[in-house]
Structure formats: structure tokens, C-alpha cells
N, C-alpha and C positions, 0 to 999 in steps of 0.2 A: 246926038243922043246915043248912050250907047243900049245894046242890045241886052234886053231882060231875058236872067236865064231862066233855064227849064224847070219847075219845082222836083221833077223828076230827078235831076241831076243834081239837086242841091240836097234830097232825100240819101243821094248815092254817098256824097260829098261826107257826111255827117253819123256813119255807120259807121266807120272804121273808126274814128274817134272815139264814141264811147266802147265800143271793145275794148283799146286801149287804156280806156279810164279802168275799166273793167280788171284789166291783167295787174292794171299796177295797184289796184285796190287789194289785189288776192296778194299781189308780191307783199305789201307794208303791211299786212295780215303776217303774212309767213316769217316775216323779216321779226317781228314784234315777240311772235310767239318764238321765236329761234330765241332771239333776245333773252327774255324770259327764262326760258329753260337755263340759257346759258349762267345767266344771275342766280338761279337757285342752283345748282350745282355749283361753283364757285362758292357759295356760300355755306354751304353745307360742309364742303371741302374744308373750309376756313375752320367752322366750327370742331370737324372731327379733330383738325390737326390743333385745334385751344385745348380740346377734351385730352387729346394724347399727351400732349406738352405739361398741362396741370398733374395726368397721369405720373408722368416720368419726375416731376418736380416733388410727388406726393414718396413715388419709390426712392426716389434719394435720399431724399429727408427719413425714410424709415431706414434705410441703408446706412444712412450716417449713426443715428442712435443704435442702429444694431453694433454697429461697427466698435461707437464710442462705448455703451453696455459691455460685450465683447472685451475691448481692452481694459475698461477698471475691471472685470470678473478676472479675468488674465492678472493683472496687478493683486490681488486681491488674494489670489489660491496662492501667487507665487511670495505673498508676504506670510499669507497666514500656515504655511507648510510646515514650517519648524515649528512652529508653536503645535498643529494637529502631530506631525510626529513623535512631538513631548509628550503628549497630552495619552497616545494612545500607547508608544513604547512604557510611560507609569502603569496603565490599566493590565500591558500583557505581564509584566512584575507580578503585580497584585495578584490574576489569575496566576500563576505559576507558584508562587507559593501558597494558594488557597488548596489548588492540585495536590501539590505536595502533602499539604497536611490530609489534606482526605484519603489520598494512597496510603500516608502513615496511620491514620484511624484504622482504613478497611485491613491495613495488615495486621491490628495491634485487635483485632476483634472490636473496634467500636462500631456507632453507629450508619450507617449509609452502606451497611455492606449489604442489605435485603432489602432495599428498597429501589433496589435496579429493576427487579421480575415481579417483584409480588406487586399482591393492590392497592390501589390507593383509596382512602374514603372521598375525601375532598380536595380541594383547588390546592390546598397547602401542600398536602402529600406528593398530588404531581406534582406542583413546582418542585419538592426537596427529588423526587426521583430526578426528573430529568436534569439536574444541578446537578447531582452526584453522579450522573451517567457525561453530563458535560463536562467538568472535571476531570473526569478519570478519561477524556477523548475516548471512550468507547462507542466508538458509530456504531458497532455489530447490534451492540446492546443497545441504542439512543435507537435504531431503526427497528427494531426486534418493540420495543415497546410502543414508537408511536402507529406502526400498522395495525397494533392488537388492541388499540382504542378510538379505533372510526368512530364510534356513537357518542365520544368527548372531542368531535374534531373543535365546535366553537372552545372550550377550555383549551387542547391541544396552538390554537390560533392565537390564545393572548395569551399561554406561559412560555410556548417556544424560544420566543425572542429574548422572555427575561431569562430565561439557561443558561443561552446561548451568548447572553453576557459574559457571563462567569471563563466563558470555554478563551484556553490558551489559544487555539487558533482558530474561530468556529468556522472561517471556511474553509477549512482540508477538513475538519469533521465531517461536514454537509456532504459535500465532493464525496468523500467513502460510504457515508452513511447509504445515500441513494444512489450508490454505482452496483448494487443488489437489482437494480432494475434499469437504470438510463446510463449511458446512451444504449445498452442492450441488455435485454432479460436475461438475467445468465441463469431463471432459475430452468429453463425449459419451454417448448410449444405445450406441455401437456398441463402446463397449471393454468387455472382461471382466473384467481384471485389479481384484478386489475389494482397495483397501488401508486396512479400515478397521483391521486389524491392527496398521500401522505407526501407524496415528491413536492409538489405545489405547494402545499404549506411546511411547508418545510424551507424550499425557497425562498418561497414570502417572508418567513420569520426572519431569514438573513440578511437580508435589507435593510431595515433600520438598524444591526449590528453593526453592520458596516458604512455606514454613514459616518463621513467628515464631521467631526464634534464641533468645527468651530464656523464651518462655510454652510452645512448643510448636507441636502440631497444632491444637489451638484457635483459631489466629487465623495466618490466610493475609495475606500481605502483599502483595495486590496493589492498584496505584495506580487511581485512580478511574477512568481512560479508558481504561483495561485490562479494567477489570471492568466496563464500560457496553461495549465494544465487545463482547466475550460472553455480555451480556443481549440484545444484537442479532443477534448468532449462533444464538443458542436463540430467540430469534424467529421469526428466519426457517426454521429446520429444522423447529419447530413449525405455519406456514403451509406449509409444503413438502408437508406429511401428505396432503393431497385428491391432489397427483401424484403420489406414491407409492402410491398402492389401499388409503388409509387408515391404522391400526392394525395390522388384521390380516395385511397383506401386507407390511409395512416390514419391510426385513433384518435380521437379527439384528444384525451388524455394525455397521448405522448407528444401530441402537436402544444397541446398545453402547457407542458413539463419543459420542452425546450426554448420556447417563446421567455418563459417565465426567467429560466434558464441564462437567454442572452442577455435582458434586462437586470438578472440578479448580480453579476460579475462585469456587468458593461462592456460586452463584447460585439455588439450590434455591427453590420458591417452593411453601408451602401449599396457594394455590389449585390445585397443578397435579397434587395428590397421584390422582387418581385417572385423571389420563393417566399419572403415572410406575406407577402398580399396573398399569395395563391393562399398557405397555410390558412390565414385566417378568414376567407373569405370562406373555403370546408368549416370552418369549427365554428362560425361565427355566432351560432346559438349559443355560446358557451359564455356564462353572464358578466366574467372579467376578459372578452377579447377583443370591444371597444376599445377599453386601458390602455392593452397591452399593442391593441394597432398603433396607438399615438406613441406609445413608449420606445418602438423600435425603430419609427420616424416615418410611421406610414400615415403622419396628417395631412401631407399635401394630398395623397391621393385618396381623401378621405371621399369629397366628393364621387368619384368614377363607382368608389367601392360600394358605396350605397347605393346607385344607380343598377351597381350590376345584383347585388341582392333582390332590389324592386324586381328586374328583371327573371329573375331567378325564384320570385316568390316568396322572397323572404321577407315580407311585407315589417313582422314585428322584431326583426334584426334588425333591420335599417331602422326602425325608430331608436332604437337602443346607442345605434351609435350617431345619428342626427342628434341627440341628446348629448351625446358625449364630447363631440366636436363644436355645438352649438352653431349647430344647422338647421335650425326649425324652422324659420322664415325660409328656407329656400326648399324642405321638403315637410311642409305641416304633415303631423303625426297623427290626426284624424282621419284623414283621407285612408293614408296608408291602413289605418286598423281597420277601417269599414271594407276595406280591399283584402285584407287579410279575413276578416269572418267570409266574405263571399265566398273564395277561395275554400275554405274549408267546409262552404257548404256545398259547392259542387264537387268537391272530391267524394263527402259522403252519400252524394247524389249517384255517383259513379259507382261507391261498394255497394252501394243497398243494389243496383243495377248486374253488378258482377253476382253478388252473393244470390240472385234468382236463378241466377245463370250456372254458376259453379256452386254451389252451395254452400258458399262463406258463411261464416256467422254473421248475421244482423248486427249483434250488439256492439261491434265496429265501427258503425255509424253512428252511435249517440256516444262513444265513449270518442270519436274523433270530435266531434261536433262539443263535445262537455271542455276537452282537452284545449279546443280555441279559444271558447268561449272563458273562461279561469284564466288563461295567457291574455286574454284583451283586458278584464278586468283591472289584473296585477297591473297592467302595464296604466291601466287610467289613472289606478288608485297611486303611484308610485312616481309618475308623472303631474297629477294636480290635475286631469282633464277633465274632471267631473259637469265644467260647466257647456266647455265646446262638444264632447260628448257622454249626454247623461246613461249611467249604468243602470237605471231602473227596470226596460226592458230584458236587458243582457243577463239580469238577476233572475229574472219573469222564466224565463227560455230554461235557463240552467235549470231553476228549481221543479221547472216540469219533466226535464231530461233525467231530473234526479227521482223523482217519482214515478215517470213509468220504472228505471232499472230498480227500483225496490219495488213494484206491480209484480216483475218480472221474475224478481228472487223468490215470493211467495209461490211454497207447492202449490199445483191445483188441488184442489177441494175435489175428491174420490167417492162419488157417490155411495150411499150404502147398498150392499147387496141384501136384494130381497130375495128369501129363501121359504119357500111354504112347499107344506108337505104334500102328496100325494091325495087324490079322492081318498086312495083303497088305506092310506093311513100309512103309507111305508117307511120306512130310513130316511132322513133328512141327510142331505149331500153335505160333506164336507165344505168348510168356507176355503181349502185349497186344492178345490176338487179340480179348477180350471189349470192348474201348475203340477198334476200328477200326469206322468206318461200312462197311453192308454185311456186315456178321459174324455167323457163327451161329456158337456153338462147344454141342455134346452131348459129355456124359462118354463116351458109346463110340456108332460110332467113331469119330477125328476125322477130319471131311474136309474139308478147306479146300475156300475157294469160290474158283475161278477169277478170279473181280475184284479179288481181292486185289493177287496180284504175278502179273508172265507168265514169274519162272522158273521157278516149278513146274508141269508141266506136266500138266492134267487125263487121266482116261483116258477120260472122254467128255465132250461137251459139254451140262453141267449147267444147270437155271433159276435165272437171278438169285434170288438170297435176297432177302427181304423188308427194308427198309432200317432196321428196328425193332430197335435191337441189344437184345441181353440181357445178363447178364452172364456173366462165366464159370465158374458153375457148373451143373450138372448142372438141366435142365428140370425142372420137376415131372410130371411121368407117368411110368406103371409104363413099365420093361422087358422084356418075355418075347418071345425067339423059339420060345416053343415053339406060342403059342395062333395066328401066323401065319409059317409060312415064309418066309423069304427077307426080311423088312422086321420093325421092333419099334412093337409099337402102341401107339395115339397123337400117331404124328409128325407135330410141329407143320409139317412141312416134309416133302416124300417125295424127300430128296435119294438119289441110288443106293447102295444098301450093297454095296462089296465086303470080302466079311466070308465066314467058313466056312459063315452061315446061308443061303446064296444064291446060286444058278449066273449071276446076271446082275442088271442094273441093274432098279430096281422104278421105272417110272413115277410122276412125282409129281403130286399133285391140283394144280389149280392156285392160283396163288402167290395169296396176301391180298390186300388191298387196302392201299394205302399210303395215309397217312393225312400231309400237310405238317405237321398242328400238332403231333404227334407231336412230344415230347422226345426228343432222342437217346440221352439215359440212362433210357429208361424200364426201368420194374420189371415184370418179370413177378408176377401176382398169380395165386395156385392157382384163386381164384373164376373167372378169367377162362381161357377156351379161344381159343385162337390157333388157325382151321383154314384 
């Protein structure tokens, strides 16, 4: 038989084994979860590279029909050229002998000879002027008239272009007309009168002249020494930049005028995409430079641009051009405006703050705060936001802002002065007794000072008053005749009282000291003792 082992030893025997079990349980744990991880990454991998690939399949495809688009447009301009050629070599005929005959009226004394300078009543009249000033290519005169009718810019906006028909060349008109101001002011630094306004629509109006009559807006029809003379315009306005204070300080208006500019003659240039973002991203308040960002080919980088406006504060710009590019899904325009009032009302948080401090005008504050509030509106009302967010409040607010500054315009209400006479019955004081030099007037009693006038005549001979007027209200110190007989304490002045409190004249301490630098309107201040 064999020998029975030690339980002891079979306890020893039986430990290492389940550790074992132990390690390899934690290994197919770790091996699993390795597993695991590995399959979702793989997977994921898989899918990004389906996601890219459908990408790249979606960019080809749009690549192809640009491509294809592209060459019938290409086929298309290179068919229809002789034809737009014909089409517009008949029209410069017809202007040239229309010219003609007008030049022969205005020499033979007929009509259209006064109607370049003088007035016009109505829509007819300016269209026949500017006709007769297009006609005759006189930019001196075509410019001479549209800056001296700002307050007809909307009529100036819809007759310009039909003139501008008529004109044998209307872009060498334009080009001279507003070379009086752009690419450089030749009138002077000392004039004020900014007309880049007339520049702009002026521009504007030539636009549709020069549009391809048979393809469209796609192809401007301007002649080659046309369109070289305004790549030398944008030149020079371009070197112009160091005399103007750079970028940052160039006027909106002239940023305006050449934007406008590049787009009217089609002279837009790639390289120069990141002066025209700078440009417009300074002027972007300006309510056509959405347009004209897409016009010069800054739509790709529409997005960054609106970013940088957000960033910048320019909360209700960036909607204007998120609307324009149709961007609203990726930056909604409520947010943004409720970001733009906040804005405005801690900056006015900041003047009222200043203005205690340095003694700003207050009324800064409600006219900045009126000023957002009217720009958030416009923009609801112009947008359709009424329902994501309602104006009801925003109305609320303004029409209280508007009520206190009309609170504010109303004089104050000037109490009446009460004037009563003397116990002893004497002279009633003038009602501009407090604005005479030499004058003291006290609410009781009144006693005129002898240096006044010599028809009333004193009842004793009193000390010159102090030459420090006050006004005509009542001093600030108490009145009591009871705590000294015969005189009331505190008089800045111990003129004599004859009065029921007093058998005779009180001696007065002697007079102040007079002081030259002394204002003559000076304020009595309660801090201050006059003895």
C-alpha cells in the first residue's frame, strides 16, 4: 500500500495552480479588450476613408460640370462675339450721330444748350440734361452737375444709366468725369466736401451700359485702352496707400470708390485678394460691401471673414454678410444680434462710467444705446426675424430712450421771483437787480444800494457793497430777529435795517475784500462764509 500524502502538501501542491488560472484569466481579459479597441479603430479608419472617397467622388463630379459649364460658356461668348460686336458697333453709329446733331442744335442756338447748368423741375428734365451733357462727352459738365444734386441721389441712380446709353463712349466719360477726385484728389487737403458718393453711383450706373447685350453680365464689353487705362487707375490708388495712413486709415468712401471701381471695368486681380479682405473687412459697415466682397472673389473666404468681424465686434456686419453668402445655418443671426445689443450696452455702461469721471456728456449713452437698438430693428425688420426674435421689447426700450431725451430738451420751469416790499414802504428792487454789478439783493428786507440809480433816494448814507454779485435768491443763512435785536444773524453784509425789529441803523463790519479775478457771476457756495 502506498503511502498517504500530507494534506499539508497537497494544500502547497494546489496554490500555484490557481494563481495561474488567475494570470491567464487577466491575460484573455487584456487580450479581448486589446482586441476590441483594435476592431473599433479599424473600423472607424474604414469609415473615415468611405466618408473621404464619397468626398472626392462628390468633388469630381462638381469638377466635371464646372469644367463642362466652363467650356459651353467658353463656346458660347466665342460664338456669340460677332454678333455682340455688331450689335454694339450699330448702337456707337447711332450715338455718334445723335452727338452730332446736338453739337449742331447747341451751335445753331436750339434747344439743350441751358439745360447742362440750370434746374431741373422733374425726372424728365434731368434725364434730358444729363442726355445732353452725355452727348456732348462733357464729363467736366456731367460731374459739375451730378455732385450739385446729392439730395436727388435715388433719381440721379435710375437716370444715370439711361444717359449713359446715349454716350459715344460712356466709359472714357466716367474714367474723366471722376478723375476730379479718384485715384487722387486733385482739388486739395483744404476741401471737405467728400464726393465719393457721386463716384459710386456713377460707377454703378456703368455697369449695365456695358454689359454684353447678347450673353449678359458675364462679359463686359469694354475696349482694350479702356480697360488698360483703369488697370492704371487701380495702380496708382494702390501706391497712393503710404499717403493716406496706410489700410487702416483710408476712408471708407475711397475704399468704396475703388472696390466699385475694380468690379465696374473687370479688372479684379488674385494676387491682390488679401488687400481687397483687409479693405473690406475696415469698411464692412458699409451696406453694398457684402456684394462687392463676393464680386471681387472673396467668397471662399467668406467664412474666416465673418469670424473675424464676430471677433472684432462686429456682431451686426457679420449678419449682413451671413445673409449674403447664405450662411445662416452655420452662424444664426439671432444670437449674433442679442450679442451685438449687449455689447452696446456695456460700452454705454463704460461712458456713463467715464463721463462721472471726466465730465463727458451723458447724453452719449442713450444716443449710443438708441443707435443699436434702430440697427437691430432694421436688421429684424429686413431679415423676416420677427418670429425667432420678437421686436416688441426692443420698441419698449427705444420709445422710453426717446422720452426721457424729449424730458431732457424741456427748459426747466424757473420759479417766480417773489418781490415784496419793505415794512417802512420803500422801492421795490428791480426784477434784474441780481445781474447788476455792485448788487446785493436778500429775501428780506430789500434795500437797494445807493450806487445803483440816484433817483431813489437813500435814508442814510450806506458802505459800498462788495462788487461780488449773487444771485437773486435768498442767501443761505438762518433768519431770526429774535436771538439779536435790531439786525438778523449772519449778514454777509451789516447793511442798516429799517425794519420793525430796530430803532435805527446797525453799524456794518467792514466791507470784504475784493478780489479782480473774481467772475462776475459768481455762485455762492453754502461751504463758503462771505464776512
Amino acid at each position: 500500500m502506498g503511502s498517504v500524502p500530507d494534506p499539508g502538501e497537497l494544500t502547497e501542491l494546489a496554490q500555484p495552480s490557481f494563481e495561474e488560472f488567475q494570470k491567464q484569466t487577466s491575460l484573455m481579459t487584456s487580450c479581448t479588450l486589446l482586441w476590441q479597441e483594435l476592431s473599433d479603430h479599424f473600423t472607424s479608419l474604414e469609415q473615415n476613408l468611405m466618408k473621404k472617397s464619397e468626398a472626392l467622388k462628390q468633388m469630381i463630379e462638381t469638377l466635371d460640370n464646372q469644367t463642362q459649364t466652363s467650356l459651353e460658356s467658353l463656346k458660347r461668348r466665342e460664338v456669340t462675339i460677332d454678333h455682340s460686336v455688331e450689335i454694339v458697333a450699330g448702337k456707337v453709329g447711332e450715338r455718334a450721330r445723335a452727338a452730332l446733331e446736338s453739337l449742331e442744335k447747341a451751335r445753331d442756338g436750339g434747344d439743350g444748350s441751358n439745360d447742362d447748368s440750370g434746374e431741373v423741375d422733374d425726372e424728365e428734365g434731368l434725364l434730358s440734361a444729363l442726355k445732353s451733357l452725355c452727348l456732348k462727352m462733357d464729363a467736366r459738365g456731367f460731374w459739375n452737375f451730378v455732385t450739385a444734386r446729392k439730395k436727388e441721389l435715388e433719381n440721379l441712380r435710375s437716370k444715370i444709366p439711361a444717359a449713359l446709353v446715349d454716350c459715344v463712349d460712356p466709359a472714357m466719360l466716367v474714367l474723366e468725369a471722376i478723375s476730379e477726385v479718384f485715384p487722387v484728389d486733385k482739388r486739395g487737403d483744404k476741401v471737405s466736401n467728400d464726393y465719393g458718393w457721386a463716384c459710386v453711383v456713377i460707377l454703378e450706373s456703368l455697369t449695365p451700359v456695358m454689359v454684353d447685350p447678347v450673353i449678359g453680365k458675364s462679359r463686359l464689353l469694354v475696349t482694350p485702352s479702356v480697360k488698360e487705362k483703369a488697370k492704371e487707375i487701380a495702380e496708382t490708388w494702390k501706391a497712393s496707400l503710404e499717403e493716406r495712413g496706410r489700410i487702416e486709415n483710408v476712408k471708407t468712401p475711397d475704399v468704396h470708390t475703388f472696390l466699385q471701381h475694380l468690379v465696374t471695368f473687370g479688372i479684379v486681380k488674385s494676387e491682390d485678394l488679401a488687400l481687397y479682405r483687409k479693405l473690406v473687412v475696415g469698411s464692412a459697415w458699409r451696406k453694398q460691401m457684402p456684394k462687392l466682397a463676393v464680386s471681387v472673389g472673396l467668397g471662399d473666404q467668406m467664412p474666416d471673414m465673418i469670424e473675424e468681424l464676430i471677433s472684432r465686434g462686429q456682431q451686426l456686419d457679420a449678419v449682413h454678410f451671413t445673409y449674403e453668402v447664405g450662411l445662416v445655418d452655420k452662424f444664426p443671426p439671432v444670437p449674433l444680434l442679442k450679442a451685438y445689443l449687449r455689447d452696446a450696452k456695456k460700452s454705454a455702461a463704460s461712458i456713463m462710467e467715464e463721463s462721472s469721471n471726466t465730465g463727458r456728456p451723458t447724453h452719449l449713452v442713450a444716443r449710443k444705446e438708441q443707435s443699436a437698438l434702430k440697427a437691430v430693428l432694421k436688421c429684424i425688420e429686413e431679415y423676416k426675424l420677427e418670429e425667432e426674435f420678437p421686436p416688441e421689447n426692443l420698441k419698449k426700450r427705444l420709445d422710453q430712450l426717446e422720452k426721457t431725451k424729449t424730458e431732457k430738451r424741456k427748459p426747466a420751469a424757473v420759479p417766480a421771483n417773489k418781490r415784496t416790499r419793505a415794512s417802512y414802504n420803500g422801492p421795490m428792487p428791480p426784477a434784474k437787480a441780481g445781474r447788476i454789478t455792485n448788487a446785493y439783493v436778500s429775501s428780506f428786507p430789500f434795500i437797494r444800494s445807493p450806487s445803483h440809480s440816484p433817483q431813489y433816494a437813500s435814508p442814510a448814507a450806506y458802505p459800498s457793497p462788495p462788487t461780488t454779485v449773487y444771485s437773486n435768491r435768498s442767501p443761505p443763512y438762518p433768519y431770526s430777529p429774535e436771538i439779536i435785536p435790531g439786525s438778523y444773524q449772519g449778514s454777509p453784509i451789516g447793511y442798516p435795517a429799517y425794519n420793525g425789529y430796530c430803532n435805527g441803523p446797525v453799524p456794518a463790519p467792514a466791507p470784504p475784500v475784493y478780489h479782480p479775478h473774481h467772475h462776475q457771476h459768481h455762485q455762492f457756495h453754502p461751504q463758503q462764509h462771505y464776512y
